[in-house]
N, C-alpha and C positions, 0 to 999 in steps of 0.2 A: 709377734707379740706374745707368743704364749712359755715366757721364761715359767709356768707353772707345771710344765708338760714338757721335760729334759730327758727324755728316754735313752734307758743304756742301749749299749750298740744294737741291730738287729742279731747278730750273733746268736746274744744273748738274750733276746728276747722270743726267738722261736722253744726255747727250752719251757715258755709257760703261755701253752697256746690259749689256756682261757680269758687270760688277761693282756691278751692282744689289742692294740686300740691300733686304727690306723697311725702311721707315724705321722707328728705335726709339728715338723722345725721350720720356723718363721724365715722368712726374707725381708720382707718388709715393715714398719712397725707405722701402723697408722690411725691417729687420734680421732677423736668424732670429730676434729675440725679438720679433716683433711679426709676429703670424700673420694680418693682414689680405692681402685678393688687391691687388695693385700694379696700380692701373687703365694700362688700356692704348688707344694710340691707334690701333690696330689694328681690322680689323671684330669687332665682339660681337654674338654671338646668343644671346639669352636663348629661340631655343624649342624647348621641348621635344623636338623630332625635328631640332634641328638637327645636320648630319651630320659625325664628326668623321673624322680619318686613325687611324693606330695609333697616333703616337706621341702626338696627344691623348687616347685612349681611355684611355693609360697613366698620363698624368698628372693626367687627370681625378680618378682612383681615389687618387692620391698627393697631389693638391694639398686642402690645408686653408685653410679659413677666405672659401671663393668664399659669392658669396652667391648666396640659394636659387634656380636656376634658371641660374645660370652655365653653358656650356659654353667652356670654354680652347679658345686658338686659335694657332696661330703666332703671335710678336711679344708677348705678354700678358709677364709678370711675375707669378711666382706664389709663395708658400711652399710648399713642398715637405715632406713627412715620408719618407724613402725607407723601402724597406724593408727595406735594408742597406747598410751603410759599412765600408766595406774601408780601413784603413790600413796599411801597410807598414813599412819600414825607419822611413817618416818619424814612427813613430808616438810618438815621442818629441819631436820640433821642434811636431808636433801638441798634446802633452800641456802642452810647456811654454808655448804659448798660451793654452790649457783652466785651465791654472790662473792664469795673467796675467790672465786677465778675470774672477775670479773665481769658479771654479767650483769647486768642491769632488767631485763626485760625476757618473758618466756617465748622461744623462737615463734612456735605456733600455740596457738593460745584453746585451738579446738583439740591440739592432737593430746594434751595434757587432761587427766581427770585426776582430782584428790579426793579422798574419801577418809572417815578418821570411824575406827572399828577395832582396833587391838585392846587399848587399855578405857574401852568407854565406862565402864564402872568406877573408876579414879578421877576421883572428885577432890583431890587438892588442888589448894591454890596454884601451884606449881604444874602439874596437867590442865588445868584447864587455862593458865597464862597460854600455853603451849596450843591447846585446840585452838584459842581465840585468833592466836598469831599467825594460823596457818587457814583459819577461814578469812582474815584481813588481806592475807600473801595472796590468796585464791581471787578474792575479790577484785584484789588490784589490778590482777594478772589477767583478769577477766576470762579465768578457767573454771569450770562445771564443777561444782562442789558439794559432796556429799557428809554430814552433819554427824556427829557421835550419836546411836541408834538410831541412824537410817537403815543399817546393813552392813555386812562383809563388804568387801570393796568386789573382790572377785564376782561377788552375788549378783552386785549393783553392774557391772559391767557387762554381766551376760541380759539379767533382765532389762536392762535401760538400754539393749543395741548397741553398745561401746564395742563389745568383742562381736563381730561378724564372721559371718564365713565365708573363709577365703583369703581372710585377712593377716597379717601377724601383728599381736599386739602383746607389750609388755607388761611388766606390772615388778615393782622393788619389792618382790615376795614371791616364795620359794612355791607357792599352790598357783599360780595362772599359769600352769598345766592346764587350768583345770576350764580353760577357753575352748581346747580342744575338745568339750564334750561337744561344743555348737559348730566343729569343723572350722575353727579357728586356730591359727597358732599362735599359742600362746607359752612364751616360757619366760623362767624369770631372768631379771638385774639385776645390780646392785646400785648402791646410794651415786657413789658417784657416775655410775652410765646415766644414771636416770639427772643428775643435773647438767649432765653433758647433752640428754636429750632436750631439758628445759634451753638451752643455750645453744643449741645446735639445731636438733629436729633430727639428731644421728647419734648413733653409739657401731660399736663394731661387734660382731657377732663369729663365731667359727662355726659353721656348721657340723654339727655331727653325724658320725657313721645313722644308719636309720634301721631300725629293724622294723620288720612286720609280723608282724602279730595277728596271725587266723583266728577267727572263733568259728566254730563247727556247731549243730547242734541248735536245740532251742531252750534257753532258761526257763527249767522247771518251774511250775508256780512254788511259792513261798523262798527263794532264793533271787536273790537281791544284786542292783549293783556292785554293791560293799563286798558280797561275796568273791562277786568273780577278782575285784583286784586282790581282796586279801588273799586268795587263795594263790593267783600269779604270784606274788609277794613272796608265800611261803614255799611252792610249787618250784618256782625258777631263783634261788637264793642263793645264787654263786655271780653274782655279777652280772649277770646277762644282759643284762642292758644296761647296767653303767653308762651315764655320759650318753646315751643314744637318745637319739628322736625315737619316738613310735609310731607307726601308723596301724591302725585297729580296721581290720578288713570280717571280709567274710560274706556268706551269701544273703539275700534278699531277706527269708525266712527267719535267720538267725539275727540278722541285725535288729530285725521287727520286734521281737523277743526283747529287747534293749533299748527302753524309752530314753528318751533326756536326761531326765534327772538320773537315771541311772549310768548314761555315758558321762555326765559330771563328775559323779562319785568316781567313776577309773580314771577319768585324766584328772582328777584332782590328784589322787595316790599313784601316781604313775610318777611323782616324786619319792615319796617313798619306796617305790619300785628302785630307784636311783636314774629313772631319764628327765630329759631335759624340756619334755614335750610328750604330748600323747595323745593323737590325733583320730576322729573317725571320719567318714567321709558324709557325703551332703548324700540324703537321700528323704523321699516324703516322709518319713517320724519326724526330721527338723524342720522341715517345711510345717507342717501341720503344728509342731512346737510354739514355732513365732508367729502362727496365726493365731492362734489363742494369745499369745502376748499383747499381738497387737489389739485383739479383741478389751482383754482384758485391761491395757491402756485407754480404750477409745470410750470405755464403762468410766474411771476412774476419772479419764479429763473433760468429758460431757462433750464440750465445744469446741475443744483444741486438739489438734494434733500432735501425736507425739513425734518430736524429733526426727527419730529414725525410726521406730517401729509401726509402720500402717501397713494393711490390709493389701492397700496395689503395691507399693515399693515391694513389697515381698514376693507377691506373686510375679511381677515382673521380672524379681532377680531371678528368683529362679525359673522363669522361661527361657531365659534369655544366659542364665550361667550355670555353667560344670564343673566338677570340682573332682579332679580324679589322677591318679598317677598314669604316669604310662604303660602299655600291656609291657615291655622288656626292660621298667627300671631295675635300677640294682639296688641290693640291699645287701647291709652286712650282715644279716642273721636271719634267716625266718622260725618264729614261735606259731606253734598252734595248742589252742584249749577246746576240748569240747563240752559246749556248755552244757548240756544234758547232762552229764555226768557229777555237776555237782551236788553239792547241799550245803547252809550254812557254816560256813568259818568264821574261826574266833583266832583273831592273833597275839600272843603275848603267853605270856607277860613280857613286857617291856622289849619288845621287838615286832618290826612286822615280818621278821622274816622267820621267826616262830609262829605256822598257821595248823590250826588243828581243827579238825572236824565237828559240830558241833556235839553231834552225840558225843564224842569219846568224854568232852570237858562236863557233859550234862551229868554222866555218871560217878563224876566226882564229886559233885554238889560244891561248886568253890563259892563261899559266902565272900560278898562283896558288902562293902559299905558306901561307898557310891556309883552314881549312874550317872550320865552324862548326852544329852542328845542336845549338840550344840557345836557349832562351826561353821565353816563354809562348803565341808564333805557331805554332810548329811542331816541338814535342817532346814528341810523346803518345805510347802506345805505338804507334800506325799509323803516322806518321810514323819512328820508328824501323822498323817492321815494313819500311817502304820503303824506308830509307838501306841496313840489313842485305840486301834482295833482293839487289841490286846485288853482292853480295859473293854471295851467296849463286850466285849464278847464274854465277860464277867462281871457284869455291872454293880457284885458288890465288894468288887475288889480292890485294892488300894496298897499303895507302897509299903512294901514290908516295913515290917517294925526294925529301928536300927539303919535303915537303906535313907539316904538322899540324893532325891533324882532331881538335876537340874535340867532344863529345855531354855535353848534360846534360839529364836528364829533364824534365817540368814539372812534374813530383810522383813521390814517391816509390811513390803506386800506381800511374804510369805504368811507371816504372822497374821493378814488380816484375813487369807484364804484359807488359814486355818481354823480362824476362829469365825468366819462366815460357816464352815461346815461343821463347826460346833466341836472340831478334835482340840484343838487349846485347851478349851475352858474343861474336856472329859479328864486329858493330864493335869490341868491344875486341880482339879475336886478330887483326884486319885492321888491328891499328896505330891504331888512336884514342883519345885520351885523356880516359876519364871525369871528370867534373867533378860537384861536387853538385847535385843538383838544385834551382835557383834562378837569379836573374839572369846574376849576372857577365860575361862577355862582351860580350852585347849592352848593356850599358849605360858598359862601356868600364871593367870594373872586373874584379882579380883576374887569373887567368893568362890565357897566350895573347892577349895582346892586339895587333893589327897594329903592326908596325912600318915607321921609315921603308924607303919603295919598296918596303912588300909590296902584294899582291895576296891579299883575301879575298873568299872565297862563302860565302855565309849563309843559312841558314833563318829568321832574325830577323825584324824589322819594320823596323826602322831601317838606311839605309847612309849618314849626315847624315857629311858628310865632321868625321874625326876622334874623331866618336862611339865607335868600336870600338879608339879608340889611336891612331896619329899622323895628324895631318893631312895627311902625306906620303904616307899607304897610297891605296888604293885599295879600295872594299868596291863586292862586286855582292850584291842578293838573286835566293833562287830557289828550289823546292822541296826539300825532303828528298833527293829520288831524284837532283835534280841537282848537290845537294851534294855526297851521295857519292858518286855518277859522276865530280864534277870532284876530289876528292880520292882517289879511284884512277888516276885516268889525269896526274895533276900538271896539266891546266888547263881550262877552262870546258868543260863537255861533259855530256851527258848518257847513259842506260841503252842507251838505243832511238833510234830511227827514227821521227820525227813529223812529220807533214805536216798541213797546215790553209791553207785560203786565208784572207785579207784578214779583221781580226773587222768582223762586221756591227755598227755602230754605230748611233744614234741620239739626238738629244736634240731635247728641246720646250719652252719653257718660257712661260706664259702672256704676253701680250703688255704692255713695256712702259705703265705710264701715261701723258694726254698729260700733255707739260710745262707746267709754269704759269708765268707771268710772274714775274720779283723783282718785288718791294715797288717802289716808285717813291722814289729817295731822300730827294722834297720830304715822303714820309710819316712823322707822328711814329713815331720809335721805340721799341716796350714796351722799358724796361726791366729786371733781374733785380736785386734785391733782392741785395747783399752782406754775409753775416756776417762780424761783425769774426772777425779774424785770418786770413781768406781775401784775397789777392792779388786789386782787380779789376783787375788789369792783370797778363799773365806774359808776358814778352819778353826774346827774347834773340838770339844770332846761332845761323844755320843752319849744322849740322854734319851732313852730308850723306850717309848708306852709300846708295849709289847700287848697290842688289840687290835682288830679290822675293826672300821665301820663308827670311828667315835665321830661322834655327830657333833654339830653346831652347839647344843644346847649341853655336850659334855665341857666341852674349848670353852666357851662364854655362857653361863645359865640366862635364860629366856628370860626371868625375872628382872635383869639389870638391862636388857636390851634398850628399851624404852626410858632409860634414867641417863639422860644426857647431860646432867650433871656430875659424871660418876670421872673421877682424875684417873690419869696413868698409871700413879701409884697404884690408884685401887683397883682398875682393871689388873693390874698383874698379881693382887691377890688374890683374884678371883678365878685364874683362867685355868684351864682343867677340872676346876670345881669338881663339876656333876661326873667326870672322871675318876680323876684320882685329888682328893682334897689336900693330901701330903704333897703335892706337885710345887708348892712354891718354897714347901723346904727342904727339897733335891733338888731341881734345878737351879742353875746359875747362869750368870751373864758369858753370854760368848757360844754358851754348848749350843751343838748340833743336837735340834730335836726330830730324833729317827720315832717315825710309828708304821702300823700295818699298810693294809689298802680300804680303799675309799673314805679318805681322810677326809673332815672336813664336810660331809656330806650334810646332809639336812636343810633348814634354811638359809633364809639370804642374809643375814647379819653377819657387816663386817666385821663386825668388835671379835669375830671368831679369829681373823686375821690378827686387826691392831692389839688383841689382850698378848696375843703370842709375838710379836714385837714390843709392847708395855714390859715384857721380860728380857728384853736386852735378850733375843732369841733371832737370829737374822737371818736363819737358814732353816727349812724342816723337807724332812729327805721322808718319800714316805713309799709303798709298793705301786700307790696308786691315788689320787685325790678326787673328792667330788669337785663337781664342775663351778658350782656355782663359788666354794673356797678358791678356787684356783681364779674366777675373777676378781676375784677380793684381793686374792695375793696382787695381782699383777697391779691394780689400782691403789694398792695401799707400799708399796717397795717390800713386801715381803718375798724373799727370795726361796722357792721351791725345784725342788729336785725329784722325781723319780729314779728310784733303785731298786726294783723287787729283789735283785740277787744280796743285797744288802739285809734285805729283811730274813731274808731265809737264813742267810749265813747269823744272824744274831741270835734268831730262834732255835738255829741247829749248836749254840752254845751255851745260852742261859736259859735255866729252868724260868715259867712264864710268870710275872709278877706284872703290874700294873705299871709301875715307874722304877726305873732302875741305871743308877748311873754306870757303864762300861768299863771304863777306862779304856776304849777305844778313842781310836782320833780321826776324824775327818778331815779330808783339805780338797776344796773343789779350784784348778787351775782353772778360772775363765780364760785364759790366752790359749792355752792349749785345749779345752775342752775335756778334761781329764778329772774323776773323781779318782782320789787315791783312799784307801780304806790303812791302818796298821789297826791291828786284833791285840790292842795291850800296849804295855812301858817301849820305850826304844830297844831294840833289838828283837821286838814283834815281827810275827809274820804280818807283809806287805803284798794289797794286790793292788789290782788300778782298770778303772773300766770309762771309757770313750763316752760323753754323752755330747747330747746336742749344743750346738753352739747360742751363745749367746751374742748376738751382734748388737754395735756401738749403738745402731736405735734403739733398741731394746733397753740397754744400757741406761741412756740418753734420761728416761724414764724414773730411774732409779735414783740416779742422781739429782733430778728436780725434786727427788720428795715423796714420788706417785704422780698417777694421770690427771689427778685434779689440779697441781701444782704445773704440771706438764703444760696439759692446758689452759692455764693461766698465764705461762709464760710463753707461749704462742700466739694470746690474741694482747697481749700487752706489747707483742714484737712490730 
């Protein structure tokens, strides 16, 4: 199933060892409604004691329909049953799939949570028809339903016991990573997996290569969560974990050092990182976590119990369960950080994988005009408990003049644990501007939003230039305390006084394979089997973004995401926008769109795919795609190719420009498995590189429409 991930030959692919991904060419192609395991060409052990990581242990337990004696592995293809699905704002574009493909009724009606938190400030008629329709869908459905400023969904999931540990649970948004802070797996979906789960109780998952990630050391006082990942971020900013699970180890001492809310803050940004998941392990700090929850549930409901979080359930689980890889799994990479060795990082502008120390940026004095402590990274009541110190500890201090600092909680029992210990109400009397507790901001919706030639800092996850409002701004991230440090003083600066030498780094990662010879051209070549209505020929000319790393929110701006009124027309005037804005009067219908690596990265929004088919665009060739785009592609009939030697050879010819049409020609043979390249008019030089086969299930897919059409005409059969 993974027509998104077409790699050229191995040949050629040992020539660019860092951008090595295991190889993943499909055999079989199978829908959430077909609960067979998708054989894989990866290593399989079927013994018994064969030894797996976390994040196999986890989906061992989730995946259905292996047969007896299976143990999953990196690289495998699996059905999945999670054991929660998070919808959000989108839970409506979701529904109206769910019921396109025919469905009537939510499979399992517990394993489903909707929560509405993105655009809660948008109070048109038109949003809130929208809210109503999807607390009515909920009601009927007799699924758990969370209200506009109740909370972030992700929030709501960890403190309300949804995401457990041990468990794997999804969510149609690119942050439930951020499950993994509670030894949950958590990674995202897209729209249509998630009505495939409402209609099935299944989606299909690939497992990824897994890296581990040591921490060493113990987290100096005043050095934060938000540190350590921005500093990973900036620290390891060549791919290194692209497309990987994480698993976050290290000794007893060091993890101690690393409360909850602060394993939140990394597996939230462990998207940002570019993985897929980012896991720690169970140990008493999260035991001792969810006793307090449950405490502080049992305060809250006087006489009722909560659901899933009490007092004995907890203690019993964990008497009674483990949660741990095995001493001789394998992993594709090992990272180590030694935490001692940090001090506050600030990332940006308008990148996270721009991270800089705080002192260096303190000594520039960068004046900001807005401040931002608001999301679902870094607005718990601890994190406020730390933006308010800062005020607290100059009691007649107050937001610079010029500066607007917004705060919105990530749930509204963060918000009242904050304003029980009286840090709320210190930020709001020191000049900052309460918001409800929900998205807004950080996803470039609602008030406060950057304007042109400002300057913002952010406790957020994202600083994707233009995400938070004009592309003309400038966004840094950075912890809480440095938030409101740089929103009382008017520019980047911190509480205190931090010092740390050089972070101790490391990475390993198992040794290339050797290279094997191409095929000898005089050898016959297998064929692939073409269904009618499938293209075996797709060619066009090369239209070139000559950049790594453009994000979701460059392909389709965050602002339109949520306007489900928005036509195809106007999707395709829009797309590359936050890119390149001249993109829709260069390109044309037909071209082959060539860009760098880790295309598509960012969040879950498919309109990143459909705006890029809205352009009569049916092929994009890139060095390498984020993960969560490449399910888009494959569920929406966008057709993706990897080529790195494609990208080099463009770069190694045209000076670098944003969009630029070739006059190159692409032609991908699906029958033969052949991309062929000419460099210019007829009588160009001509090369031709092998890539993975596409077979007729795969196919099969493309020609129904996408998976959502797929599976509509599966259960109408």
């Amino acid at each position: 199933m993974h027509l998104a991930r077409v790699p050229a030959s191995r040949a050629y692919l040992q020539l660019s060892a860092r951008r090595i991904l295991p190889p993943r060419i499909p055999s079989h192609f199978q829908p959430p409604t077909s609960f067979s395991l998708i054989r894989n060409y990866a290593n399989i052990s079927s013994s018994p004691t064969a030894p797996q990581n976390l994040t196999e242990k986890i989906v061992q337990k989730y995946a259905v329909g292996l047969p007896v004696g299976k143990f999953v592995r990196s690289g495998d293809y699996v059905s999945i049953k999670p054991h929660h699905c998070m919808t959000h704002d989108n839970s409506w574009p979701v529904a109206q799939k769910f019921f396109s493909i025919g469905a009537t009724r939510i499979h399992d009606s517990r394993q489903v949570v909707m929560t509405l938190d993105h655009d809660v400030q948008n109070k048109s008629e038109a949003n809130i028809r929208k809210y109503q329709n999807i607390e009515e869908l909920a009601r009927k459905m007799g699924v758990d339903f969370y209200g506009a400023g109740r909370g972030i969904g992700h929030q709501i999931l960890v403190e309300e016991g949804y995401a457990w540990p041990g468990t794997l649970t999804v969510a149609s948004d690119s942050h439930s990573n951020m499950y993994g802070g509670i030894s949950c797996l958590g990674t995202p979906i897209v729209r249509t997996d998630a009505a495939a789960i409402w209609a099935t109780g299944q989606t299909w998952w690939q497992i990824p290569p897994v890296a581990r990630v040591e921490f060493k050391g113990v987290l100096p006082k005043g050095v934060t969560g938000k540190d350590v990942i921005v500093s990973l971020c900036g620290l390891f900013n060549n791919d290194e974990v692209l497309n990987h699970a994480i698993e976050f180890v290290g000794p007893e001492r060091t993890l101690e050092s690393l409360g909850i809310d602060d394993r939140l803050t990394i597996a939230n940004m462990t998207t940002e990182w570019g993985a897929l998941s980012g896991i720690f392990p169970m140990d008493n700090v999260l035991k001792d976590w969810m006793l307090q929850k449950a405490s502080m549930h049992a305060r809250r409901l006087e006489n009722s119990s909560h659901p899933r979080l009490t007092a004995k359930g907890i203690e019993e689980f964990f008497a009674f369960t483990t949660l741990s890889a095995s001493p001789d799994a394998s992993y594709a990479k090992s990272l180590t950080l030694d935490l001692s060795t940090l001090s506050p990082y600030v990332a940006g502008p308008n990148s996270v994988k721009i991270s800089t120390p705080l002192a260096e940026l303190e000594e520039k004095k960068i004046a900001i005009q807005k401040a931002y402590l608001v999301s679902c990274t870094n607005s718990r009541a601890s994190d406020i408990a730390a933006a308010a110190e800062v005020f607290k500890s100059n009691p007649s201090a107050k937001v610079a003049s010029g500066v607007e600092f917004y705060i919105a909680a990530a749930s509204t029992l963060e918000q009242d644990a904050a304003t029980k210990a009286g840090d709320w109400d210190t930020l709001v009397s020191a000049g900052a501007k309460a918001l409800p507790a929900g998205c807004g901001p950080c996803i470039g919706l609602g008030t406060g939003l950057l304007e042109d030639g400002e300057v913002g800092i952010s406790a957020t996850n994202r600083n994707f230039k233009g995400r938070m409002g004009s592309k003309e701004a400038l966004a840094y991230l950075a912890s809480p305390e440095v938030v409101a440090a740089s929103a009382m003083k008017g520019f980047i600066s911190g509480p205190g006084n931090y010092t740390g030498s050089s972070s101790a780094v490391s990475i390993s990662s198992p040794p290339a394979p050797t290279p094997t010879s191409s095929q000898p051209s005089s050898a016959r070549e297998a064929e692939t089997e073409i269904l009618p209505g499938f293209p075996p020929l797709i060619e066009g000319e090369i239209i070139f973004c000559d950049a790594d790393n453009i994000n979701t929110d460059g392909i389709y701006p965050g602002k339109y995401t949520y306007q489900d009124n928005i036509s195809r027309d106007q999707m395709a005037q829009v797309c590359m926008e936050n890119y390149d804005s001249t993109f829709p009067t260069i390109s044309k219908p037909n071209d082959i769109l060539v860009t760098g690596f880790n295309f598509g990265c960012g969040s879950s929004r498919e309109q990143a795919a459909t705006a890029i088919l809205a352009r009569s665009i049916q092929l994009v060739v890139a060095g390498s795609f984020g993960n969560i785009f490449m399910r888009n592609s494959i569920n929406n009939s966008l057709m993706t190719v990897e080529l790195p030697k494609l990208i080099e050879r463009l770069r190694g010819k045209f000076p670098k420009t944003l969009t630029r049409r070739t006059g190159w020609w692409l032609q991908w043979d699906v029958r033969r498995s052949k991309v062929t390249v000419r460099e210019g008019p007829e009588g160009a030089g001509v090369w031709s590189l092998s890539v993975g086969e596409l077979p007729p299930n795969v196919q099969d897919v493309f020609v129904k429409g996408g998976l959502e059409k797929w599976v509509k005409a599966r259960l109408e059969q």
